[in-house]
C-alpha positions in Angstrom: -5.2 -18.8 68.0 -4.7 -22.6 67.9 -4.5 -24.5 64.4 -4.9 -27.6 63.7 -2.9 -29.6 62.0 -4.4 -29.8 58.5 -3.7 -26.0 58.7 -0.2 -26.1 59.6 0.3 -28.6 56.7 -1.5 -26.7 54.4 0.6 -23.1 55.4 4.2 -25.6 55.0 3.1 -26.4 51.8 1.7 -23.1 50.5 4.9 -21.5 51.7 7.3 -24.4 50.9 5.4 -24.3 47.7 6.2 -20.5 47.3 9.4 -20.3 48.3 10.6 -23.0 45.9 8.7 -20.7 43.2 10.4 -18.2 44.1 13.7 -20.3 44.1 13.0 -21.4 40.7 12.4 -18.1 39.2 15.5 -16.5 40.5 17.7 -19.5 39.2 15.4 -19.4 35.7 16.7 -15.3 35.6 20.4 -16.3 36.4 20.6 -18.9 34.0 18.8 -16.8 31.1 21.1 -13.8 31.5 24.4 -16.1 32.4 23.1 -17.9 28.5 22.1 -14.0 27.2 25.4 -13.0 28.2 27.5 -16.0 26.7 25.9 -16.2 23.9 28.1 -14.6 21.4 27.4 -11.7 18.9 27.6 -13.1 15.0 30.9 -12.4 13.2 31.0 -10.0 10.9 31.6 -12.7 7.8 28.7 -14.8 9.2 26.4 -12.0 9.0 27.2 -11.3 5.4 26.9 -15.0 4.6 23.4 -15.0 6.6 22.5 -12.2 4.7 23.5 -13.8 1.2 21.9 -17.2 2.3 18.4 -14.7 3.0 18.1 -13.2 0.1 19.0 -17.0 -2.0 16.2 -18.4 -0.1 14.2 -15.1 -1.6 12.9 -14.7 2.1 12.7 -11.0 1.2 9.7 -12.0 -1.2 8.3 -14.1 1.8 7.9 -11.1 3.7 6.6 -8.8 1.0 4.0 -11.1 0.6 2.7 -10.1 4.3 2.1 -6.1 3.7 -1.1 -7.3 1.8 -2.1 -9.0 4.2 -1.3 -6.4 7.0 -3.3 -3.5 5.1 -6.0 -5.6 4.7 -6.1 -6.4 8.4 -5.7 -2.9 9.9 -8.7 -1.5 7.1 -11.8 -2.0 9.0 -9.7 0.0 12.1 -8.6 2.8 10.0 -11.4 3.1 8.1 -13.8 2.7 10.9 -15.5 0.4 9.0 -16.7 3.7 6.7 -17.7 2.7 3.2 -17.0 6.6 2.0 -13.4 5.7 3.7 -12.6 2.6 2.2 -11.5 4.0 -1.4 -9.9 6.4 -0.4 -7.8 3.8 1.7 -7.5 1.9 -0.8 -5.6 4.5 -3.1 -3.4 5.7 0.1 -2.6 1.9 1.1 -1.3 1.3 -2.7 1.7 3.6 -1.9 2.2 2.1 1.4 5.1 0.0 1.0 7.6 2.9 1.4 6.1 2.9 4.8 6.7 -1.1 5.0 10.8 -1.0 4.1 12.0 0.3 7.0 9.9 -3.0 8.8 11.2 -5.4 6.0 14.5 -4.4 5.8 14.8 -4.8 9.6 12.5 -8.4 9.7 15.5 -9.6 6.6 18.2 -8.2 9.2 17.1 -10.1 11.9 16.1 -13.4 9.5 20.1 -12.9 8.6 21.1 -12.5 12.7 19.3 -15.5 13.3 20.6 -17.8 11.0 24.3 -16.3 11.5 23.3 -17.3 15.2 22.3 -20.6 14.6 24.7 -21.7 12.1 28.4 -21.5 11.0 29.8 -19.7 7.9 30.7 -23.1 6.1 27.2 -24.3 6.9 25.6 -21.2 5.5 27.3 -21.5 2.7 26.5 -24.9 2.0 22.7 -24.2 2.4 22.8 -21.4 0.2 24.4 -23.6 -2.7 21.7 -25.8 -2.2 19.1 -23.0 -2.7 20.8 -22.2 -5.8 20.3 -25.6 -7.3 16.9 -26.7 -8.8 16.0 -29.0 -5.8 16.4 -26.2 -3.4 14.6 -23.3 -5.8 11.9 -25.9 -6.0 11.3 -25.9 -2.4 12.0 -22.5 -2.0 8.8 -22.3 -4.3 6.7 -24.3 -2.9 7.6 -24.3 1.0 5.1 -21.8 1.7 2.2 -24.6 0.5 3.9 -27.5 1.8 4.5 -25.6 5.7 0.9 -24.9 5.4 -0.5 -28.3 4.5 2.3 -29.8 7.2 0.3 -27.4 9.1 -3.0 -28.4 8.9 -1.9 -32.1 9.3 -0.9 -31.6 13.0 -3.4 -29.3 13.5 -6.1 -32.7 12.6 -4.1 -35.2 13.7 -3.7 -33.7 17.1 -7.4 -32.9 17.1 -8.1 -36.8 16.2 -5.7 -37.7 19.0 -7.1 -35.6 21.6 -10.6 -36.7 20.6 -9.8 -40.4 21.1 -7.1 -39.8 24.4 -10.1 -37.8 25.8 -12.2 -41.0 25.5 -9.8 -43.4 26.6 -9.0 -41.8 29.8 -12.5 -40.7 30.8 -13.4 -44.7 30.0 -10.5 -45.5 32.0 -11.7 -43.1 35.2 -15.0 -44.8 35.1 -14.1 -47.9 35.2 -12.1 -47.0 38.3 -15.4 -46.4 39.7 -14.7 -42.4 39.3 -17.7 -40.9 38.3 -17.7 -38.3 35.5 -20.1 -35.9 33.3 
């Protein structure tokens, strides 16, 4: 069978193309589990100062806040969307946060592992006397409002920006001579 050339190049490129994929996923998986393994376990002392640091920044409370939430999302599945259901839900779901600890002790675990992780003892310890003054109980309190609000800002800035970079560049393609929908 004879190819032209176009077909050679193209087969080069789709396996040149592949085998540097593959390449670069076998060096990605070295270097995540040489990094997994360095990376070292959290002292002992860093966990407990985590852990005090967690419960300062009343991150437990946080995540209380979510079982609401959560019960009110898995309702209509439960219930079936059942009207005759939905009381009786409702007066089951109100005893449902012994079912929640074993999840929010283990999500204020893992809050602790991460900052142990992330930051030293000393450092830890200087946040957490921080929390403990007004400023930081102050943000503590309302961090939840401002994160949100900080939220929303990116969320319509970036929907502005993309708006007028979408209009730009299109303008900028046409007057190329590229023609566009």
């Amino acid at each position: 069978m004879l190819y032209n050339r176009r077909q050679l190049l193209g087969t080069r490129i789709s396996v040149g193309f592949f085998m540097s994929r593959r390449l670069l996923i076998i060096v990605g998986s070295f270097l995540c589990f040489t990094l997994a393994a360095s990376a070292q376990t959290p002292s002992p002392e860093a966990i407990m100062a985590a852990r005090s640091l967690v419960t300062t920044m009343k991150l437990g409370e946080q995540y209380k806040m979510l079982l609401p939430a959560i019960l009110l999302r898995i309702k209509p599945v439960v219930t079936q969307e059942r009207a005759e259901l939905e009381s009786e839900y409702d007066l089951i779901a109100t005893k449902a946060g012994d079912l929640y600890t074993p999840y929010y002790n283990e999500m204020l675990e893992q809050a602790a592992t991460v900052y142990a992780a992330n930051f030293t003892v000393d450092e830890m310890r200087q946040m957490e006397a921080f929390f403990r003054q007004p400023a930081g109980q102050k943000l503590i309190e309302k961090w939840p409002a401002i994160a949100q609000q900080t939220a929303q800002i990116g969320q319509d800035v970036s929907r502005k920006a993309a708006e007028e970079l979408r209009l730009r560049l299109t303008d900028a393609l046409r007057q190329k001579g590229r023609k566009l929908n």
